[in-house]
LOKE-441697 format. One record per residue (C-alpha): x, z, y. Coordinates in Angstrom, 2 decimals. Each point is the difference from the previous one (the first is absolute). Example, Ala and Ser with C-alpha at 12.3 -4.5 7.8 and 13.67 -1.06 7.14 Angstrom:
atom u->12.30; w->7.80; v->-4.50
atom u->1.37; w->-0.66; v->3.44
***
This chain:
atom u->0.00; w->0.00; v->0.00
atom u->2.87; w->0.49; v->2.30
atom u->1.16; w->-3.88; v->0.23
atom u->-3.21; w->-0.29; v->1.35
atom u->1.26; w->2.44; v->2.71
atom u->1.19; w->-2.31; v->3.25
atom u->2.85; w->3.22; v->0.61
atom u->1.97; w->-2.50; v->2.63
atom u->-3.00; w->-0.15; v->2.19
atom u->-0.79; w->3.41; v->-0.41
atom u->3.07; w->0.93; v->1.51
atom u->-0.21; w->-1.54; v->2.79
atom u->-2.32; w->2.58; v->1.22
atom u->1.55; w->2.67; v->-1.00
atom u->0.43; w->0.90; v->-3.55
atom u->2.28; w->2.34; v->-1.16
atom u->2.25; w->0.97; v->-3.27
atom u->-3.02; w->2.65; v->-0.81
atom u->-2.83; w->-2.10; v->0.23
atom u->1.45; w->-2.19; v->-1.49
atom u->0.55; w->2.13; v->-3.07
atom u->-3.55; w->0.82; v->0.25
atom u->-1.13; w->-4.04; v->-0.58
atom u->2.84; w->-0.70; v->-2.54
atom u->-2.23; w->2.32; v->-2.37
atom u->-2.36; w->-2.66; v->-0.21
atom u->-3.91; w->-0.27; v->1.87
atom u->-2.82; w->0.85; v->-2.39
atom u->-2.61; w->-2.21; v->2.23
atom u->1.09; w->-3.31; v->-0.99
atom u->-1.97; w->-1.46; v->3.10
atom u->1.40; w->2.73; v->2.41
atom u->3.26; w->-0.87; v->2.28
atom u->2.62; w->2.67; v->1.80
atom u->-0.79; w->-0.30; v->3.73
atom u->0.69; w->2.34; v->3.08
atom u->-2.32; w->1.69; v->2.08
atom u->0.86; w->-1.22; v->3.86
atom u->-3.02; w->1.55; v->1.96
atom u->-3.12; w->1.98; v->-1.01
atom u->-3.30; w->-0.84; v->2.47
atom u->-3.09; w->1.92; v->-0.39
atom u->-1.88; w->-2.40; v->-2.46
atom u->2.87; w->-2.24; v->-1.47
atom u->4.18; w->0.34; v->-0.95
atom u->2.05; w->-2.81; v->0.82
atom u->2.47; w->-0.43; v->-3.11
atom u->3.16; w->-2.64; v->0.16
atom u->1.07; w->-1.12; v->-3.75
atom u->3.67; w->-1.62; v->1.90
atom u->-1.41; w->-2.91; v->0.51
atom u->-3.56; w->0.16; v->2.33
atom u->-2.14; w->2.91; v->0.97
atom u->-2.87; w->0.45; v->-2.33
atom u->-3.21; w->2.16; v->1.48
atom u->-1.23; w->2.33; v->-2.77
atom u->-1.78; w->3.49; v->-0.52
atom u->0.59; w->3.18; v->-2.22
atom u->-1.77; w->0.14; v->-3.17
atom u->-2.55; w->3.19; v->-0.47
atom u->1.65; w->1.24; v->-2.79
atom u->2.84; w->0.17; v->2.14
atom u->-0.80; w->1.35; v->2.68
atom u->-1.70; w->2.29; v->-2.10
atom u->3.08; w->1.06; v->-1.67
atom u->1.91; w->0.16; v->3.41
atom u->-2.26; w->2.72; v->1.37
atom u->0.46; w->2.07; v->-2.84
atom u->3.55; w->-0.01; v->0.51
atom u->-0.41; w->0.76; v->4.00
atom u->1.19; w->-3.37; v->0.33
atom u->-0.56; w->-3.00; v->1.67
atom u->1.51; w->-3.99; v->0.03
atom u->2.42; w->-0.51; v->3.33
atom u->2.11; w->-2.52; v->1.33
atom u->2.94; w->-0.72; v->-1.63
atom u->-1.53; w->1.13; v->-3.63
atom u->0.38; w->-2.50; v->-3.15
atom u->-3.04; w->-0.91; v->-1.52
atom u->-1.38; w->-2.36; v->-2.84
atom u->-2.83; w->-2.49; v->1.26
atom u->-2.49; w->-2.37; v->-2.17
atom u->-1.90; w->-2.72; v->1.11
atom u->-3.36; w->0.99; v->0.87
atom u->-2.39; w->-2.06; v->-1.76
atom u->-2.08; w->-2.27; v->2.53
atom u->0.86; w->2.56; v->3.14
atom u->3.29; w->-2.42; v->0.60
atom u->2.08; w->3.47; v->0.56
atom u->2.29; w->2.29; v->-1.77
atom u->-0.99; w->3.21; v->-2.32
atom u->2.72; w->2.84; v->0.14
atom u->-0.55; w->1.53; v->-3.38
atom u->3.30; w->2.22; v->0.36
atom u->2.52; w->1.64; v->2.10
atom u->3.33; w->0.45; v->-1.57
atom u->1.84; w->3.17; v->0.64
atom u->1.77; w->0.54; v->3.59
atom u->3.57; w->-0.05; v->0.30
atom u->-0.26; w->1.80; v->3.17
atom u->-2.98; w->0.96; v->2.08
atom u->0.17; w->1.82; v->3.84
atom u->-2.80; w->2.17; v->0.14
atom u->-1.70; w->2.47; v->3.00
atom u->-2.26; w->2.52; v->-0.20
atom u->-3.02; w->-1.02; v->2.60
atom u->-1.99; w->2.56; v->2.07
atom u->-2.72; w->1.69; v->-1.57
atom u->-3.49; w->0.29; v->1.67
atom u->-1.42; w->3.47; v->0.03
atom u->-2.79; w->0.28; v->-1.87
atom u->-2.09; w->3.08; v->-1.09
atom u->-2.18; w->-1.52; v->-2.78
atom u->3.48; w->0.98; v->-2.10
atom u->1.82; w->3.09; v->1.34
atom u->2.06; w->-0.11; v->-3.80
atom u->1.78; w->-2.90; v->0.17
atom u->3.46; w->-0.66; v->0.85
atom u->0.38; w->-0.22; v->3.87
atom u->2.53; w->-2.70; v->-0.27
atom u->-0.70; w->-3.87; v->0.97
atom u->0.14; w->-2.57; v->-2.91
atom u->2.51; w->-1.88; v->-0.84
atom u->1.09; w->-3.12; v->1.38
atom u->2.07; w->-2.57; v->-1.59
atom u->1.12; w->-2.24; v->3.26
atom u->2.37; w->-2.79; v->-1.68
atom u->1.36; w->-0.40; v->-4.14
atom u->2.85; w->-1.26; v->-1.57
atom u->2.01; w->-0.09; v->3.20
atom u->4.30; w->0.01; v->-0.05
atom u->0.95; w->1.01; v->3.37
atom u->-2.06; w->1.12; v->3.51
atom u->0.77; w->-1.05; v->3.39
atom u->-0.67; w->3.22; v->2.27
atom u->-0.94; w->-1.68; v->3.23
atom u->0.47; w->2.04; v->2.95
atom u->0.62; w->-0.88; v->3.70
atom u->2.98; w->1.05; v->2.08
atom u->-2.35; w->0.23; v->3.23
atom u->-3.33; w->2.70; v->-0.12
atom u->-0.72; w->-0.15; v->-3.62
atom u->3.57; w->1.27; v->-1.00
atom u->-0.92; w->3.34; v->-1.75
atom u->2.43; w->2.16; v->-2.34
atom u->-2.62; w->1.86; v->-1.39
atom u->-2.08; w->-2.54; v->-1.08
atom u->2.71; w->-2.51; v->-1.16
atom u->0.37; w->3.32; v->-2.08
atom u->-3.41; w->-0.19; v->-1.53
atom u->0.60; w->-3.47; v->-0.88
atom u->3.25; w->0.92; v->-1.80
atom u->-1.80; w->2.26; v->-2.23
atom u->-2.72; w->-2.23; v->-0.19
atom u->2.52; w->-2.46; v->-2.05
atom u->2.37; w->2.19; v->-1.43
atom u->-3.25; w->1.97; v->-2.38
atom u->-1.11; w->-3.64; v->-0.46
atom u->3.99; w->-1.18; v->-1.46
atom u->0.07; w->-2.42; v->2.27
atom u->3.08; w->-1.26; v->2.06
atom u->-0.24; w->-0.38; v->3.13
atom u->1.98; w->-1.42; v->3.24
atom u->-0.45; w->0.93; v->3.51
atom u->-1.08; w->-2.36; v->2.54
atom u->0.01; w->0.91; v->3.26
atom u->-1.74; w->-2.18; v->2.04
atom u->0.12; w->-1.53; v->3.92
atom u->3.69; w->0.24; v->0.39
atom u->-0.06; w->-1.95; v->2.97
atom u->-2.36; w->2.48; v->1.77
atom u->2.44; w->2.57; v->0.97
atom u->3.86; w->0.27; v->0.36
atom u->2.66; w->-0.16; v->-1.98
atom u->1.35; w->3.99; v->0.50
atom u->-4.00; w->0.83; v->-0.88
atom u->-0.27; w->-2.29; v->-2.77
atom u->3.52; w->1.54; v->-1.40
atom u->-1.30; w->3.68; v->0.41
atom u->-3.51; w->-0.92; v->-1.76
atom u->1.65; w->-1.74; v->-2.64
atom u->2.27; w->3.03; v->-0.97
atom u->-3.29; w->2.51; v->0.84
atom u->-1.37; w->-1.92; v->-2.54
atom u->3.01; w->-0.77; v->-2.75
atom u->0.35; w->4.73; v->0.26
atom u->-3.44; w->-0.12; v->-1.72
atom u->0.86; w->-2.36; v->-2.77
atom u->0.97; w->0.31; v->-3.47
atom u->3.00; w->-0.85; v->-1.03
atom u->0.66; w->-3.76; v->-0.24
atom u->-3.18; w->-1.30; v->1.35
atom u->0.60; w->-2.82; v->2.74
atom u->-0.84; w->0.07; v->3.65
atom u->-0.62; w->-3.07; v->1.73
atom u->-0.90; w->-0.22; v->4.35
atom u->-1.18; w->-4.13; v->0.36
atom u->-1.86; w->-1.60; v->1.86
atom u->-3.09; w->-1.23; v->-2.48
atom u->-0.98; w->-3.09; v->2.24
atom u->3.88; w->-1.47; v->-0.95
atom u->0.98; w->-1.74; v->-3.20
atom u->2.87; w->2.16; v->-0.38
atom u->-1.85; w->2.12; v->-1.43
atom u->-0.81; w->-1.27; v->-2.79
atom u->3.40; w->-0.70; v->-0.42
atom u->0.68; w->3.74; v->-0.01
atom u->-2.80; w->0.84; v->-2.51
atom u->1.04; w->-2.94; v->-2.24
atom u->1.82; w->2.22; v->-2.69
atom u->-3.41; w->1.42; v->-0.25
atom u->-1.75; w->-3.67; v->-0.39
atom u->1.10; w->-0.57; v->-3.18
atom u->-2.39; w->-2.14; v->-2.40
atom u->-2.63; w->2.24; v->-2.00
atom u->0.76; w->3.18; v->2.80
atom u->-3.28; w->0.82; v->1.27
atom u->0.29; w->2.20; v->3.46
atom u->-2.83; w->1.43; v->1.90
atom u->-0.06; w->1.08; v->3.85
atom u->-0.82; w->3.14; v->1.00
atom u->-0.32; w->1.79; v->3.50
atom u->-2.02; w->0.76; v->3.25
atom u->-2.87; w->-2.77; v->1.22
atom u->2.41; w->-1.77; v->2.66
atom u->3.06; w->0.43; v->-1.71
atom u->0.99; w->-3.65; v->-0.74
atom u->-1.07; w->-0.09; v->-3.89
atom u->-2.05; w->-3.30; v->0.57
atom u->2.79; w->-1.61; v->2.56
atom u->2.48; w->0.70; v->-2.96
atom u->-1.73; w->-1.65; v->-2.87
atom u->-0.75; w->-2.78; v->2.49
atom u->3.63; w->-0.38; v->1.06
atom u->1.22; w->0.34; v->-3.87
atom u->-2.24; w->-2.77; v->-0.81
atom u->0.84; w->-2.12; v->2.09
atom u->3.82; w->1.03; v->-0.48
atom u->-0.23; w->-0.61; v->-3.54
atom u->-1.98; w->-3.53; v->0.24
atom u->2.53; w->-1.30; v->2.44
atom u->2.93; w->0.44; v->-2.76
atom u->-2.30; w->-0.93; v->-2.56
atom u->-2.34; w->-2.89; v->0.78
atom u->-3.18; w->0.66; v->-1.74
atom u->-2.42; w->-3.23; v->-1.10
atom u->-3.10; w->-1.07; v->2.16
atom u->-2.61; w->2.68; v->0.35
atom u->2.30; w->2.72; v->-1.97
atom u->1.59; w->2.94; v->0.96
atom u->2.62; w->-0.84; v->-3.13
atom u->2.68; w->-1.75; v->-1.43
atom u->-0.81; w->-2.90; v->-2.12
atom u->0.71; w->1.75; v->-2.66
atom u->-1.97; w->2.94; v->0.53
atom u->-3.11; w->-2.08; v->1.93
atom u->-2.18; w->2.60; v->0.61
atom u->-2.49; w->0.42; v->2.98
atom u->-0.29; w->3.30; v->2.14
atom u->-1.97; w->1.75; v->2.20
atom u->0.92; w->-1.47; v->3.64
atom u->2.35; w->2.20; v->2.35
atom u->-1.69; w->2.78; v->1.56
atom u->-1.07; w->0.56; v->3.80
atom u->1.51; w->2.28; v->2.45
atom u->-1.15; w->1.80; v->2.98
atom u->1.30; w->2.01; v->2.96
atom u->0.68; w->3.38; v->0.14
atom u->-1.70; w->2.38; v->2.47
atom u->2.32; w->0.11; v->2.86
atom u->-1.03; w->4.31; v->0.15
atom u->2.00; w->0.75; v->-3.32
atom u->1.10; w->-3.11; v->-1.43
atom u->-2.46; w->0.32; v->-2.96
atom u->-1.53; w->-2.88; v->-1.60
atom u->-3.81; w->-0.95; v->-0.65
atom u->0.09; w->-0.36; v->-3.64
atom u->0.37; w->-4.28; v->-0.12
atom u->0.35; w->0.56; v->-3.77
atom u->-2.97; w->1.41; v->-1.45
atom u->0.34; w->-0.81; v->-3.64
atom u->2.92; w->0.32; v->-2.40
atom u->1.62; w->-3.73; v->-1.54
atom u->2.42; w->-0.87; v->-1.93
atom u->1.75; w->-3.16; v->1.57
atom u->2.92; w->-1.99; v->-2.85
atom u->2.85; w->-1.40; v->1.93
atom u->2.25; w->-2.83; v->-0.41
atom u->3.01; w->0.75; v->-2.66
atom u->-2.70; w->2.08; v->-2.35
atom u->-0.31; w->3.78; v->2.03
atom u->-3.32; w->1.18; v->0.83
atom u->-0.73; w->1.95; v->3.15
atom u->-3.22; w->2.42; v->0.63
atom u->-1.17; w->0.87; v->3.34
atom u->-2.11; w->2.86; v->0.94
atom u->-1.73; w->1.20; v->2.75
atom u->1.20; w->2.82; v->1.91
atom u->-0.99; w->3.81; v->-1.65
atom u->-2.09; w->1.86; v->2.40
atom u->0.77; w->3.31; v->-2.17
atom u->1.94; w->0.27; v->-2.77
atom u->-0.43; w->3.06; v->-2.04
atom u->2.75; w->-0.09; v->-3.14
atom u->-0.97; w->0.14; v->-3.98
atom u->2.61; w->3.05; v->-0.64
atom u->-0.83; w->1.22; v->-3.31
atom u->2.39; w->3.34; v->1.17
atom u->2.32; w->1.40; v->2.03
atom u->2.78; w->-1.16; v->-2.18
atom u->-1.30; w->-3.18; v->0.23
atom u->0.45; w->0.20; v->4.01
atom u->3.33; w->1.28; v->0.34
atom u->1.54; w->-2.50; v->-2.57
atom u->-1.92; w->-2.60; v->2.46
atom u->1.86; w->1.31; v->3.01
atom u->3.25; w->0.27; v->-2.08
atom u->2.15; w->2.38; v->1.97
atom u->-2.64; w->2.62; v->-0.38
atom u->0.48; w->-0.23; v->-3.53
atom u->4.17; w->-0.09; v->0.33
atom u->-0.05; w->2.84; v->1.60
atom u->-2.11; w->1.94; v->-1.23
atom u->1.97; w->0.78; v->-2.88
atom u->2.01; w->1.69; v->1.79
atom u->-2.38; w->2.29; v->1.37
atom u->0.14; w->3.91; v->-1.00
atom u->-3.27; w->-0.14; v->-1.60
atom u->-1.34; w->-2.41; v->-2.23
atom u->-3.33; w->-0.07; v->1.06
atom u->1.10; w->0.03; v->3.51
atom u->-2.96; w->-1.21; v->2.46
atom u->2.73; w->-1.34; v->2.98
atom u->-1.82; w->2.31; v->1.89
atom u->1.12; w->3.37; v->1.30
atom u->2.00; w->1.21; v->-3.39
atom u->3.79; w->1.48; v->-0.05
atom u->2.53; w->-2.68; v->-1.06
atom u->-2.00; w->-2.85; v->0.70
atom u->2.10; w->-3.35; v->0.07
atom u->-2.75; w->-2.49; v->0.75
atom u->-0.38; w->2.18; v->3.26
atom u->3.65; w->-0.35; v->1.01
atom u->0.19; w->-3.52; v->-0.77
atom u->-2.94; w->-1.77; v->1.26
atom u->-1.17; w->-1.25; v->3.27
atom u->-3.09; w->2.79; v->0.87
atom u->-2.01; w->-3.01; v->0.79
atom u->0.94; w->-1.95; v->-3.03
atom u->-0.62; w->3.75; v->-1.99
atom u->-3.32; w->0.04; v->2.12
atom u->-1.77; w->-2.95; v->-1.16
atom u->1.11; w->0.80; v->-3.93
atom u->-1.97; w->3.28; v->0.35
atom u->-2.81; w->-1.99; v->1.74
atom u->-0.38; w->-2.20; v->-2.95
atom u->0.43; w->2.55; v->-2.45
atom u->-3.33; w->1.68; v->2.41
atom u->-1.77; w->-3.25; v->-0.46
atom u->0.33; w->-0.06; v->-4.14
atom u->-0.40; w->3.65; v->-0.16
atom u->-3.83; w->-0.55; v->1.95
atom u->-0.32; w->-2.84; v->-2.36
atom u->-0.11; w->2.24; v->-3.35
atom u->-2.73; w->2.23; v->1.73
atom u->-3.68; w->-0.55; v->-0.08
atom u->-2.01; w->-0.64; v->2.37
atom u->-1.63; w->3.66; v->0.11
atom u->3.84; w->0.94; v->0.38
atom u->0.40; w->-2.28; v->2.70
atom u->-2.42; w->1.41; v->2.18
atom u->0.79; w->3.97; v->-0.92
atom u->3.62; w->-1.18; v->1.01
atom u->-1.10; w->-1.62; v->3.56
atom u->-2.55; w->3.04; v->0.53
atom u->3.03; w->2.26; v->-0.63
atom u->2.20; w->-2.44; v->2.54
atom u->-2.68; w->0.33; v->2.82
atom u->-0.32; w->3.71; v->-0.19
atom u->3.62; w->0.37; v->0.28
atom u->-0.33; w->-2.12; v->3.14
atom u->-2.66; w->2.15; v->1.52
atom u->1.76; w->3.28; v->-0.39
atom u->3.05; w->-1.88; v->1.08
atom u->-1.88; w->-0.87; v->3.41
atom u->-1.54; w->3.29; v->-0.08
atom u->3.12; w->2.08; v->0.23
atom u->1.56; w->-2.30; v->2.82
atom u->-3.22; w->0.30; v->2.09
atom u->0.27; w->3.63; v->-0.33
atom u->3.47; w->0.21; v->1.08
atom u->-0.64; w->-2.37; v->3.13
atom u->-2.42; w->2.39; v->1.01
atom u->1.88; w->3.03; v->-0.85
atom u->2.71; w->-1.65; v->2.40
atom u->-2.57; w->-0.53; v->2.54
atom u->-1.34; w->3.41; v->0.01
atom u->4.13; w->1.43; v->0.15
atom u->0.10; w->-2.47; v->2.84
atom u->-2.75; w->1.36; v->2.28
atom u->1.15; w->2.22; v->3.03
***
């Protein structure tokens, strides 16, 4: 059943060693093909086989089986389609298993018909089966330690790679640009590359091109205004003018394969620089020379899928270096004797680690928990206004002649 496989084409959007371990055991269907999952709309997937987009749907069963599992079918997942018969579109009978999958945890809405159940948001798979991510972030407004650490943990629980972009390099100056870009490089793990460009340039794509490679599949990430769109716009075209594609492709002749069209930008808001969300759905876009390239829109909150604190501090890496060092095993970082993660971090950088540790600790509560835990916040506000209205007034009365 495999030499009916078409693997050539298949990698030209994208297919890697471990999927394609997963075909070489053979497909049971023998009327279902391997194809990728490029964008999901609200009543139809778009699907690309390597060789034209194909509009299809999920099959019950499946999506009855995906539910179960607290799961759903994303861009970027591998999927087996069948012709449906006399509908003239595809069936997707199966998902095979993610290599890799970047998942959030999405706000959950307060309800009282269920004051049991876990407090925390479902989960969210955002992309599958992804090699590296491009953390977008802008030099001018939108630069942001704090959240380009959020991102980094976003990627590191998912296994993911990842390579800094920092965006609009020909917004400020070079001494600023040199200071941002080692701000940024401090908060790092070890190894992982920092890049300032400008996106609008074809250089640089030919900075990201040992990341291009054919079968890589990379997906931007970052703030709405933060150049993700500009960049996949500028790669394409980069990677089409060193590898003429045939008429009405986005491929080389010998991976001819069609592709959603580049996507539209917008301005920013001249108040902070933010963008207005120009990309509103997630697509997965093959390029010339066989890589595949997802862009997203921007995250208005991203809430990580930490399964524990372990999980967090391994994420943020030095956390976890030092911290075996630390007197106490189960040190907290906190206010303990002997603490090494105290001494050695940055109190912002130690900051926001205790602020998502808050976030996944509120997430294991219910919601009944939640709001005994706010109740108890808002009293100790109130006595804390209490006791400072009472000593103005004592100082008033002390003040009188």
């Amino acid at each position: 059943m495999t030499d009916l496989i078409n693997f050539e084409a298949l990698e030209c959007i994208g297919l890697s060693a471990a999927m394609h371990a997963q075909l070489a055991c053979g497909v049971a269907d023998p009327t279902a093909r391997p194809m990728r999952l490029v964008e999901v709309q609200r009543n139809h997937l778009l699907l690309h086989d390597g060789l034209e987009p194909r509009r299809g749907q999920a099959s019950p069963g499946l999506m009855r089986d995906l539910q179960r599992q607290d799961e759903a079918l994303v861009v970027g997942d591998w999927v087996l389609a069948r012709p449906q018969d006399g509908a003239g579109g595809w069936l997707v009978v199966c998902r095979l298993l993610p290599q890799h999958q970047i998942t959030r945890r999405l706000a959950r809405r307060n309800s009282l018909r269920d004051l049991d159940s876990p407090a925390d948001g479902p989960r969210q798979a955002l992309v599958s089966n992804v090699d590296t991510a491009l953390l977008v972030m802008g030099l001018d407004a939108d630069f942001n330690l704090r959240r380009l650490e959020r991102y980094l943990a976003l990627v590191q629980l998912a296994g993911v790679a990842a390579v800094l972009v920092l965006s609009k390099a020909d917004t400020v100056l070079p001494v600023q640009q040199a200071q941002r870009l080692a701000q940024a490089r401090a908060v790092l793990p070890l190894g992982m590359a920092a890049l300032a460009l400008d996106l609008r340039r074809l250089a640089a794509a030919e900075h990201l091109a040992p990341w291009l490679r054919r079968g890589q599949t990379l997906v931007l990430l970052g703030s709405s205004g933060a150049g993700k769109t500009t960049l996949a716009n500028t790669l394409g075209t980069a990677v089409s003018a060193r590898l003429p594609p045939l008429p009405g492709t986005l491929l080389r002749p010998d991976c001819a394969a069609s592709a959603p069209g580049p996507g539209q930008t917008g301005p920013v808001r001249m108040a902070d620089r933010r963008g207005r969300h120009t990309t509103t759905v997630r697509s997965l876009r093959p390029l010339p020379g066989g890589a595949c390239l997802i862009d997203t829109p921007g995250l208005r909150a991203l809430r990580l899928d930490l399964a524990d604190a372990h999980s967090l501090a391994e994420a943020f890496g030095d956390v976890a270096r030092w911290a075996t060092l630390c007197r106490f095993r189960d040190c907290q970082h906190r206010l303990e004797p002997g603490c090494v993660v105290r001494e050695q971090l940055p109190q912002a950088r130690l900051r926001n680690f205790h602020k998502l540790l808050r976030e996944s600790g509120r997430d294991g509560l219910s919601l009944a928990e939640r709001q005994a835990e706010s109740a108890r916040w808002k009293a100790r506000s109130r006595d804390a206004e209490l006791r400072l209205r009472a000593k103005r007034e004592a100082g008033n009365r002390h003040g009188q002649p």
